[in-house]
Structure formats: structure tokens, C-alpha cells
N, C-alpha and C positions, 0 to 999 in steps of 0.2 A: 856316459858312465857305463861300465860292465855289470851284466846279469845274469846272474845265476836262475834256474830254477829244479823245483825237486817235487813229484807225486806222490802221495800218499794213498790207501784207501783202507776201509774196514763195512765188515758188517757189523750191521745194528740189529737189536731185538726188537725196534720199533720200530711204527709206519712212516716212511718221508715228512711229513705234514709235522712229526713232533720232532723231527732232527733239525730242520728248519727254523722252527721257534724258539730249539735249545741256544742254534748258533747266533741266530740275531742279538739276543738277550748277553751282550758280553758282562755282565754282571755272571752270568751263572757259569762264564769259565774261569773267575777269579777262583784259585785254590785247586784247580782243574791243570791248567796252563801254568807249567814250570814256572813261569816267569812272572806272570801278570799277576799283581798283587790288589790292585783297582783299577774297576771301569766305572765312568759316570756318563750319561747320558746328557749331552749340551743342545741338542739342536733336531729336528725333522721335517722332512718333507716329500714330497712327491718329483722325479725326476722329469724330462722332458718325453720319455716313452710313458710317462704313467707310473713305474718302479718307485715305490718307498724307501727311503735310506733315513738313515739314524746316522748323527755326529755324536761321537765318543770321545771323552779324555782319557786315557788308559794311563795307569805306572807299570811299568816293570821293574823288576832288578835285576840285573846282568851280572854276574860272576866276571871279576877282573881280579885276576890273583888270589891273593886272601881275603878282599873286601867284595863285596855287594853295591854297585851303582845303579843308585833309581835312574830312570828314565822315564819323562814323561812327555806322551807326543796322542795330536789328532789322529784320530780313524774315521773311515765312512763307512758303514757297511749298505749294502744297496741290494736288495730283494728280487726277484719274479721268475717265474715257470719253474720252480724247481730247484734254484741257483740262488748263491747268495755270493755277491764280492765286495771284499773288503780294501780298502785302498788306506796303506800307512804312512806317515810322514814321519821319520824319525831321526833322530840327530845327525848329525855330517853328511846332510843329503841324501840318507838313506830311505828308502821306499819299499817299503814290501806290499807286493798284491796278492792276492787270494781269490783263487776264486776253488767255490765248495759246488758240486751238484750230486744231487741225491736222487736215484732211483726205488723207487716198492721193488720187493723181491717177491717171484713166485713163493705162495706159499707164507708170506708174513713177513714182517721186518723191510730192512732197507740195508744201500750200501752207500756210503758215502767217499765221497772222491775227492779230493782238494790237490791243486797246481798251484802252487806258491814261487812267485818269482822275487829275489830279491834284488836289489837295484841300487848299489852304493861305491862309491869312490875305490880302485885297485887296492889301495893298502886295506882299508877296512870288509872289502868284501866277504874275503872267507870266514873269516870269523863272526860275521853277519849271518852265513847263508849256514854256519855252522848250531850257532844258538837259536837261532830259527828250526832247522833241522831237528835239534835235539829237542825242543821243548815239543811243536807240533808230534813228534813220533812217542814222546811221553802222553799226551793229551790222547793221541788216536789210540793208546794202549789201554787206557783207561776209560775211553768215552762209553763202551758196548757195560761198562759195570753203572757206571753213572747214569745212564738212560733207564735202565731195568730195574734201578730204585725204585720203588714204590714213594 
């Protein structure tokens, strides 16, 4: 199948260590994330290097014309040095991966980076790699006000 993929980045007001805990917790990008209206937490464990990961059920809603279609599909997200990736299973064989790494900035704060490739059948791709696209560059626009809440 064909894949897309697209980079984003921003700076944060906060140290690595709390952007890290933001992204694992996909509970706290519900209302955050265009799209994602729930995540629940189904499953955990430790990988074969040692790496903790978290299984998720997510919903979204997708814009299809006039109406709104939930979707609801597994996620993993999976931890260590700095990095976190996310591996999605979502309808018509579509797949999106994620991976986020976060550096400390001289001087305070952090920058975070995310490579998102998306993976789904020729007809449905763009429009995959497109609502992907748009929600993640809403989420990074907004994340630097959402961290620096008290």
C-alpha cells in the first residue's frame, strides 16, 4: 500500500519530561485533537527492549460532507529515551505511525518533533494523509497554550 508522510515541530514552555507524559496520557488530547473525541486505556505492558507501551481505543469523528463519522480503531503508544510512537489501526487498512521526539532547550522548555507516516489504500490515501495533517497542525498550534496552563 502507499505512504505518505509529513513533519511537524514546535516549541514548548516546558521541560521534555512533562511533554512526554502529556503525549502518552491520550485521555488528555481528547478536546485537544480535532478529531479525537475518546481515548480509553485497554491494556499494558513492557516490550522486548524494556519500552512500556499502553493499548488504547480511541473514537474520532471525521468530516464527510455534512455529517460527522465516528471511527473507532486500536492504538499503541510505546515509550523510551526521549521518544514516544504510536502505531494506528484504522479502517480500510489504514495505519498511521507516529513517532514524537523531544529535546530540552538551552535555557528552558523543550521542542518537540513528530514524523507521521500514513499508510492506506490509493483511493483513500489523501484524504487520510489530509485529515491527519490538519488535525495534528491544529493540536501543535495549540499545544505550547495547553502545557503552560497551570
Amino acid at each position: 500500500m502507499p505512504s505518505r508522510s509529513f513533519e511537524l515541530s514546535v516549541d514548548l514552555p516546558v521541560p521534555g519530561a512533562e511533554v512526554l507524559a502529556f503525549l502518552l496520557d491520550l485521555r488528555r488530547h481528547v478536546g485537544l485533537h480535532a478529531l479525537m473525541v475518546s481515548a480509553q486505556p485497554v491494556g499494558s505492558g513492557v516490550d522486548g527492549r524494556g519500552r512500556p507501551w499502553t493499548d488504547w481505543v480511541v473514537t474520532d469523528t471525521l468530516p464527510l460532507g455534512p455529517w460527522r463519522v465516528p471511527l473507532r480503531y486500536p492504538a499503541r503508544l510505546t515509550a523510551g529515551n526521549g521518544k514516544v510512537w504510536s502505531e494506528v489501526r484504522a479502517a480500510l487498512g489504514t495505519r498511521l505511525t507516529v513517532h514524537w521526539q523531544v529535546a530540552d532547550r538551552p535555557g528552558g522548555g523543550s521542542r518537540l518533533t513528530e514524523v507521521t507516516t500514513v499508510t492506506a489504500p490509493r483511493v483513500t490515501l489523501g484524504f487520510a494523509v489530509g485529515q491527519a495533517r490538519a488535525a495534528h497542525e491544529a493540536t501543535f498550534a495549540r499545544l505550547p497554550g495547553v502545557l503552560a496552563a497551570p
